[in-house]
N, C-alpha and C positions, 0 to 999 in steps of 0.2 A: 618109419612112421613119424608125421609131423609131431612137434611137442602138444601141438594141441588136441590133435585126436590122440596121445599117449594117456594125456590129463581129464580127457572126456572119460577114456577107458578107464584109466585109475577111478576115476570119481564113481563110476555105471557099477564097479566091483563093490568098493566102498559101501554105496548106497545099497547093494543087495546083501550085502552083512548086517548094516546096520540095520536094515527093514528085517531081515529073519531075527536077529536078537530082540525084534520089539514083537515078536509072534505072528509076520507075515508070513505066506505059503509063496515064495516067486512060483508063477505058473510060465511066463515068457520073459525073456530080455530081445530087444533090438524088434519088435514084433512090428511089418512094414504091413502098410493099404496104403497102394497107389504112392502119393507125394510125400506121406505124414512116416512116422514113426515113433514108436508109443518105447518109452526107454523100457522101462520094468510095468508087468502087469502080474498082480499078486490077490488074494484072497486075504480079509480078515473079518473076523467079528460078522460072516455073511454078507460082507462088501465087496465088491469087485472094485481093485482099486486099480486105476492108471498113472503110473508117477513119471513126470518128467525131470530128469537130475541137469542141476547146471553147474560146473566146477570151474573154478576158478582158483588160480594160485594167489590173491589177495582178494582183497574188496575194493579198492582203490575205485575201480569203477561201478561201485554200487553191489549192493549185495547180488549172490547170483539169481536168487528167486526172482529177482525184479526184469531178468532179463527174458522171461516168459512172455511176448507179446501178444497183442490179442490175435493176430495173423498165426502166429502157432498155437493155440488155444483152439480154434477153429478147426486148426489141421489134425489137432490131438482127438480133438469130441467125435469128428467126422469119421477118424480112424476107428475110435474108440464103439462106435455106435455099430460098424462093420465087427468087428469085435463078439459084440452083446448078439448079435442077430447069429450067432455060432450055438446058443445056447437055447435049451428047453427053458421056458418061463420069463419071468422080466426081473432080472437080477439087483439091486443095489448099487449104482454106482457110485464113483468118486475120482475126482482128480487131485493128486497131491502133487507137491512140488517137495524134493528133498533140493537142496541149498546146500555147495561143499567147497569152504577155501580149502586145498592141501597145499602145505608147500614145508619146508625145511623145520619151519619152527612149529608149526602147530597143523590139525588138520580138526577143521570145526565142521556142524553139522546141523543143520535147520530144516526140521521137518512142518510143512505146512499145509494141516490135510485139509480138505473141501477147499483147495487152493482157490480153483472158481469153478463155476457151474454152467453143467449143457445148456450153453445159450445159444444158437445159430443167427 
């Protein structure tokens, strides 16, 4: 496996620890429609939440949240909306963005929830 899908993986794990210690339910990891792929899809507080993780072994090039473009933003809602239409009623949603440098010396963590909004 490349280093960088090793460190996606590392991070995708990470980030579902971290979200269960903060009293998330994961209900999916890796959950694919068509082109998109939604990382973690989880339950809190009556929200259906969809989080994208982006890991990086520093910040050098800008934090990882920032690497969420509005091209995958699109791809995430459109997934996301296939998702919701699985479900009796019209549920709460949310997009988060979890943000993760790991690397030797430290492994940091930014969670940014209503990251952005179903805008087509």
């Amino acid at each position: 496996m490349s280093d960088h899908l090793n460190i996606g993986l590392q991070g995708e794990l990470f980030a579902c620890t971290y979200l269960e210690g903060q009293g998330y339910r994961i209900l999916e990891k890796n959950w694919r429609y068509q082109r998109a792929e939604i990382d973690i899809i989880c339950l809190k507080g009556g929200h259906l939440v969809f989080v994208e993780v982006k890991t990086r072994t520093s910040d050098f090039l800008g934090d990882p949240a920032s690497a969420v473009s509005r091209s995958k933003q699109k791809h995430l809602i459109r997934a996301a909306d296939a998702y919701v239409k699985r479900f009796d009623g019209d549920p709460e949603i949310r997009f988060d963005i979890v943000g993760l440098v790991i690397n030797k010396s430290e492994n940091r963590v930014e969670h940014i929830t209503d990251a952005f909004y179903p805008v087509l």
